[in-house]
TIVO-224838 format. One line per 8 residues: number of its first residue (from 1); their letters; for each residue x, y, z of C-alpha. Coordinates in nm, 4 decimals. Layout:
REM residues N
NUM	A	X/Y/Z | ...
REM end
This chain:
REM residues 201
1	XXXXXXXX	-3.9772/1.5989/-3.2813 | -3.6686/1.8077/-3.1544 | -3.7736/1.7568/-2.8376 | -3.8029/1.3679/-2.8328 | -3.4315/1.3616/-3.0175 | -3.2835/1.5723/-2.7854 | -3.4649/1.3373/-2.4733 | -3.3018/1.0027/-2.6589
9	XXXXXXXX	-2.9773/1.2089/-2.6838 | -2.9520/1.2853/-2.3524 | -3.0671/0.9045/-2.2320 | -2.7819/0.7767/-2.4593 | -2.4885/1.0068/-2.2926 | -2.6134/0.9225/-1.9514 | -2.6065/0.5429/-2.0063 | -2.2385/0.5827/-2.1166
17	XXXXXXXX	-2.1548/0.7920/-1.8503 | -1.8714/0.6939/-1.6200 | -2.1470/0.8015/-1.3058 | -2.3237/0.5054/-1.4174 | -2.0735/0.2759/-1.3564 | -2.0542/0.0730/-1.0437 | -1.7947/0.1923/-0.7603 | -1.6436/-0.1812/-0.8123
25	XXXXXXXX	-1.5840/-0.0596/-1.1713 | -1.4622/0.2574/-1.1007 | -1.1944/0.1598/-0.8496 | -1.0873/-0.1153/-1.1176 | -1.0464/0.0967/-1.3794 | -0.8118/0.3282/-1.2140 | -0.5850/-0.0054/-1.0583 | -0.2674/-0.1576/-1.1815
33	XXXXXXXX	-0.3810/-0.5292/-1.3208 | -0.1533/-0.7998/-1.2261 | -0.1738/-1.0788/-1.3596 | 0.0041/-1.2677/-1.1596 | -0.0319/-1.2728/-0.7778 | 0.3026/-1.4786/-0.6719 | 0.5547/-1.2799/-0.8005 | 0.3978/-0.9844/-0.6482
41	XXXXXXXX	0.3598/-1.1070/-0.2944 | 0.7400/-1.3070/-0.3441 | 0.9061/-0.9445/-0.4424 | 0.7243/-0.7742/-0.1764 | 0.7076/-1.0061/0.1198 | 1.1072/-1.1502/-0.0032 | 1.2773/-1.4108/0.1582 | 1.6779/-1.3129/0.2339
49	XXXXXXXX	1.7950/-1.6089/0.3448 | 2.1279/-1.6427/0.1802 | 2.3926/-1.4522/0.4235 | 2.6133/-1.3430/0.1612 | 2.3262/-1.2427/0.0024 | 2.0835/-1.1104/0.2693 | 2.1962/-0.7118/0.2443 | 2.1679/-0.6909/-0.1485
57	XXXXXXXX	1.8137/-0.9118/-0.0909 | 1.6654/-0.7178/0.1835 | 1.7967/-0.3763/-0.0077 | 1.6162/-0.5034/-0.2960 | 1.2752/-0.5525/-0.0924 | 1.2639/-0.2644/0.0855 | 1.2490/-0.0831/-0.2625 | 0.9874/-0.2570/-0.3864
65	XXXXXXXX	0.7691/-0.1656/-0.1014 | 0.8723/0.1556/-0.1277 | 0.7829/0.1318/-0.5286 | 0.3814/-0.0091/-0.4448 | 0.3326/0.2079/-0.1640 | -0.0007/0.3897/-0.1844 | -0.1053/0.2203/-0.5085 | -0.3694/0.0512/-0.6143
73	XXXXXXXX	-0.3688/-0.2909/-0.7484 | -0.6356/-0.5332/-0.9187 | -0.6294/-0.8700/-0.9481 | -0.8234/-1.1944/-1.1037 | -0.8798/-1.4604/-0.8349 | -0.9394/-1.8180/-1.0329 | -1.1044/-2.1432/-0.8748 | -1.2211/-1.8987/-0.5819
81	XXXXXXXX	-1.5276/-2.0898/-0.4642 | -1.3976/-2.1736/-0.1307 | -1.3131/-1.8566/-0.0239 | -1.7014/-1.7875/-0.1000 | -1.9949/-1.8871/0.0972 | -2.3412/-1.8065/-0.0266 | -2.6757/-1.7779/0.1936 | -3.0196/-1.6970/0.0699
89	XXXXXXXX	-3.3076/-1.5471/0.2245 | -3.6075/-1.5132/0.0065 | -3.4995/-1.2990/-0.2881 | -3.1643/-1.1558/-0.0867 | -2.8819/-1.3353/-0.0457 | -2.5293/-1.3104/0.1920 | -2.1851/-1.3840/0.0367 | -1.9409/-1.4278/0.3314
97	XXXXXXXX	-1.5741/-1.3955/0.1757 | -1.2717/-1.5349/0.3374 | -0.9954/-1.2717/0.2365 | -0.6988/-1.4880/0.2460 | -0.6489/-1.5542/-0.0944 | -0.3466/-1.8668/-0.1393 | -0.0868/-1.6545/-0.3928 | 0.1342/-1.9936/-0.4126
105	XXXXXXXX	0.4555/-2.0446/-0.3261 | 0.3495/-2.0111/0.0496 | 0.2121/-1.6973/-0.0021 | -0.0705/-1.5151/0.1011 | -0.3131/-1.1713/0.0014 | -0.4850/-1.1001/0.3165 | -0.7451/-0.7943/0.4148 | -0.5596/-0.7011/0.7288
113	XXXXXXXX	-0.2948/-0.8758/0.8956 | -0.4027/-1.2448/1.0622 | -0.3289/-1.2178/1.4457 | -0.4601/-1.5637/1.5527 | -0.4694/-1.9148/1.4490 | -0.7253/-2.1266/1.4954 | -0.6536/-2.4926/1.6168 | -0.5040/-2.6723/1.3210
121	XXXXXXXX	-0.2812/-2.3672/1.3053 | -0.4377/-2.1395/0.9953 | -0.4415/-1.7847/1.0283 | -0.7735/-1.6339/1.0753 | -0.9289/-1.3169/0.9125 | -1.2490/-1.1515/1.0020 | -1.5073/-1.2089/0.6997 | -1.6139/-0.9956/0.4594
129	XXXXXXXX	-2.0291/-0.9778/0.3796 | -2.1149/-0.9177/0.0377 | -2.4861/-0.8429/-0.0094 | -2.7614/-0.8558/-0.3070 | -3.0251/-0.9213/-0.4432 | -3.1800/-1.2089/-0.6878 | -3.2446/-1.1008/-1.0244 | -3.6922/-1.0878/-1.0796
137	XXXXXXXX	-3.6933/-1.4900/-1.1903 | -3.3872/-1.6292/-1.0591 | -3.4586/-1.9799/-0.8996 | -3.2345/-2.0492/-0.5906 | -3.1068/-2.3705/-0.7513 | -2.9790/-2.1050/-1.0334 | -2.8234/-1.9228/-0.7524 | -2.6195/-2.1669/-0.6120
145	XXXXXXXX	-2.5422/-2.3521/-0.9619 | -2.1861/-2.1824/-0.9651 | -2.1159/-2.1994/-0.5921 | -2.1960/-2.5683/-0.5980 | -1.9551/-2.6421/-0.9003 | -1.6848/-2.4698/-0.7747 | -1.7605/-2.2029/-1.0784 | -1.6587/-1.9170/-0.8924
153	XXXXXXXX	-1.3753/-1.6561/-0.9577 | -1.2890/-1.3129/-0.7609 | -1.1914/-1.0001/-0.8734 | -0.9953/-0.7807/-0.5936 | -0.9042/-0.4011/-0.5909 | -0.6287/-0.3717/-0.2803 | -0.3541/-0.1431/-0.1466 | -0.0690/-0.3031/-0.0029
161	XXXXXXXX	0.0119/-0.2459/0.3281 | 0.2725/-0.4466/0.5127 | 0.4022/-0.7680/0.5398 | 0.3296/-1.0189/0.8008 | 0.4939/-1.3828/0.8859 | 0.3281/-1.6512/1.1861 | 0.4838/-1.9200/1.2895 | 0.3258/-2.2693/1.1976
169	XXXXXXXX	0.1797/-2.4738/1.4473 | 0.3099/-2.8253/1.4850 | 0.5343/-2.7481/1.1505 | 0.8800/-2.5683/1.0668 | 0.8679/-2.3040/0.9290 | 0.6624/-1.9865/0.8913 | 0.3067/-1.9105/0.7494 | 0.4009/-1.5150/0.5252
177	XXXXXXXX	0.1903/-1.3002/0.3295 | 0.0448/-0.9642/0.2076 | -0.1767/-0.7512/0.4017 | -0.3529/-0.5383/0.2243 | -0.6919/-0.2796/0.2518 | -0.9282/-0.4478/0.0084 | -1.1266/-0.1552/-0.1744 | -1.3308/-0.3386/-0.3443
185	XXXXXXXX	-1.4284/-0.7037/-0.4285 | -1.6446/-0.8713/-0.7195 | -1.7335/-1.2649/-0.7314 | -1.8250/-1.3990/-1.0726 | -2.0027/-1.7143/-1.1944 | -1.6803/-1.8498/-1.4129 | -1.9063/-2.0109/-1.6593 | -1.9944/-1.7163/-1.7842
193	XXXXXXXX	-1.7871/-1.4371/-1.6777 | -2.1264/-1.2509/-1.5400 | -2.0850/-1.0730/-1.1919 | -2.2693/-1.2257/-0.9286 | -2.2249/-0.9746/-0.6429 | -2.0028/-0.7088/-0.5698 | -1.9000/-0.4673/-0.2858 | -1.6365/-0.1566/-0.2154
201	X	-1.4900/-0.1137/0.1220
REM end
């Protein structure tokens, strides 16, 4: 009897173990959450174009680089289903993630710094694969539910790495953003807050 107690002991302080958590968790739960991915990618990126203003402005940014440098950041990605493009095969499945996530306000989060365009002028990033499997049972029309009503958020764990700023094609004006090393990414069915998939880099 001492014997089986000290067996369901044991199987109860391994299932709470941190070891048992994912790596996705792991990462996340050592990240800065922001909540809010404009003002982050406005104060770091920062746009001095006032004259009298520019030294103060570009003062100002360089310190908040200097203040993220090295850390590690999490963030919520809502209405994410276009960056997200599902592909079964048999019980497996692809996830091919477009890491240029829109911050608003003309901003952008980016894994790596865009160095081309492609012909309507958008910066191009190199996918990201995100692999699993189907759950035993899971119907592919299950599967794809979220992806085909747009249900899909993103969570992202990133370090910030530089800014970067192309020029639009046929527009004024510039195309700016955030390039950062993605550590880790998780895409969720929104309906129900479930994860889906998820990979570290």
């Amino acid at each position: 009897m001492r014997t089986i107690r000290t067996l369901v002991a044991l199987a109860a302080t391994l299932a709470a173990s941190p070891a048992l958590a994912s790596a996705f968790d792991d990462l996340a739960a050592h990240a800065q959450r922001i909540d809010a991915l404009e003002p982050f990618l406005a104060r770091y990126v920062g746009r001095c174009t006032d004259r009298f203003e520019r030294a103060t402005c570009e003062k100002n940014v360089a310190s908040a680089r200097r203040e993220v440098a090295g850390r590690t950041f999490a963030v919520r990605v809502v209405d994410a289903a276009a960056l997200v493009r599902p592909s079964l095969d048999g019980a497996s499945f692809v996830l091919l993630l477009t890491p240029f996530v829109d911050g608003g306000g003309g901003l952008a989060l980016t894994h790596g710094a865009p160095t081309r365009q492609d012909a309507s002028g958008h910066p191009l990033v190199g996918l990201v694969p995100i692999r699993g499997k189907l759950p035993p049972g899971t119907l592919e029309m299950e599967f794809q539910a979220p992806f085909r009503t747009g249900a899909i958020e993103l969570e992202i764990v990133f370090k910030p790495e530089k800014a970067w700023k192309m020029k639009r094609k046929g527009d004024p004006g510039d195309v700016e953003g955030v390039a950062a090393r993605f550590l880790g990414v998780r895409v969720l069915d929104a309906r129900t807050g479930h994860e889906i998939a998820s990979r570290t880099l």
